[in-house]
ZAROLUM-514290 format. One line per 2 residues: number of its first residue (from 1); their letters; for each residue z, x, y of C-alpha. Coordinates in steps of 0.02 Angstrom, whole numbers. Each point is the difference from the previous one (the first is absolute). Layout:
# residues N
NUM = a = Z,X,Y  ...
//
This chain:
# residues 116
1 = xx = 11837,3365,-248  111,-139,-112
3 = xx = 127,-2,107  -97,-134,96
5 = xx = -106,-83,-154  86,-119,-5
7 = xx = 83,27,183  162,26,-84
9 = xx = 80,69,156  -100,-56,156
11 = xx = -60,66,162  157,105,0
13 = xx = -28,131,-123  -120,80,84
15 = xx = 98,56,135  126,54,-129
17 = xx = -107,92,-102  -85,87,184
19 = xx = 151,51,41  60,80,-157
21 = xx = -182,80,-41  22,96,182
23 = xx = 173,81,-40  -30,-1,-222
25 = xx = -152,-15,-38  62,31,-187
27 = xx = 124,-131,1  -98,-133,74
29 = xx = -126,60,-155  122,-27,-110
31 = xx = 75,-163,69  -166,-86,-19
33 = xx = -58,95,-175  155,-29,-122
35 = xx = 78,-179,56  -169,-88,53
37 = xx = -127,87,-82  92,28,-169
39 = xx = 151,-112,-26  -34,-166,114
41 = xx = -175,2,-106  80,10,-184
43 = xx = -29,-142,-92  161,-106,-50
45 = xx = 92,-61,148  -78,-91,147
47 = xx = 13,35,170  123,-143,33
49 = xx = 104,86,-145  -33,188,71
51 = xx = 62,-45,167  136,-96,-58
53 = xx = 54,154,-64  -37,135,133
55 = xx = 112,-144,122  145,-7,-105
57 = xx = 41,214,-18  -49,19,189
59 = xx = 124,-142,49  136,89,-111
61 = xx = -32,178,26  13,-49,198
63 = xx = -164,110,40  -44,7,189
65 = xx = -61,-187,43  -170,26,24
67 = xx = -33,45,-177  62,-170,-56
69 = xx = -93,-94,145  -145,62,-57
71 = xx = 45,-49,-189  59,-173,83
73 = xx = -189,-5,83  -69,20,-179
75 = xx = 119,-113,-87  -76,-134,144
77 = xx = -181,44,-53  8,-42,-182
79 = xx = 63,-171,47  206,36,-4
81 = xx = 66,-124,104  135,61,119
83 = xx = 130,-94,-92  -50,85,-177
85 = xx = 10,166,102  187,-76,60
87 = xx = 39,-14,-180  -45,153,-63
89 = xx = 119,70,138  140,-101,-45
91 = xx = 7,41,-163  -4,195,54
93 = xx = 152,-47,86  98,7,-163
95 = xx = -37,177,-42  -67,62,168
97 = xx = 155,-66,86  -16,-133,171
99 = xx = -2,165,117  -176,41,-79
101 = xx = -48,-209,-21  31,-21,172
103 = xx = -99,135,69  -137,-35,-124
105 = xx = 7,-228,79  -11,79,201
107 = xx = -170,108,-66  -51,-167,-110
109 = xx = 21,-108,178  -80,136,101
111 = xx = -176,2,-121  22,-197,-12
113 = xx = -23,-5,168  -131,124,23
115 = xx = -106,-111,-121  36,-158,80
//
């Protein structure tokens, strides 16, 4: 599966994706099919660039935090350093508000850790 070529995600997914195939099988199918398969494997952007961009709507739209750890994770595995990640938070900040920023630097400092 491409979600871990190249390990985008980590160890992590998988317990993600078992969990979600048990209770939706279909959606777990279609997590994996349209973002990894199809639109993480366009040509055009990089994955830097890609997760730059799947960090920055999650941090505004204030999704549940584990979605955005897990984003965080892959930022981390193609070579964002935490204080790029920081960065692209702060500068959410201006149209996501510091409510949203804030939340977003505690799940930043909680994967941070985890990786340390």
């Amino acid at each position: 599966m491409w979600i871990h070529e190249p390990p985008l995600f980590g160890p992590g997914i998988d317990a993600t994706l078992k969990s979600l195939e048990s209770t939706s099988p279909d959606l777990a199918r279609c997590l994996v099919e349209f973002p990894f398969a199809d639109v993480y494997t366009r040509p055009g952007l990089d994955l830097m660039t890609r997760e730059m961009l799947t960090v920055s709507p999650l941090t505004v739209l204030g999704y549940p935090q584990a979605e955005l750890k897990d984003d965080i994770r892959g930022a981390l595995n193609v070579c964002f350093m935490p204080g790029q990640i920081l960065e692209i938070i702060l500068q959410m900040a201006v149209y996501a508000g510091f409510p949203a920023a804030l939340e977003a630097v505690k799940t930043a400092a909680s994967v941070f850790e985890e990786a340390e």
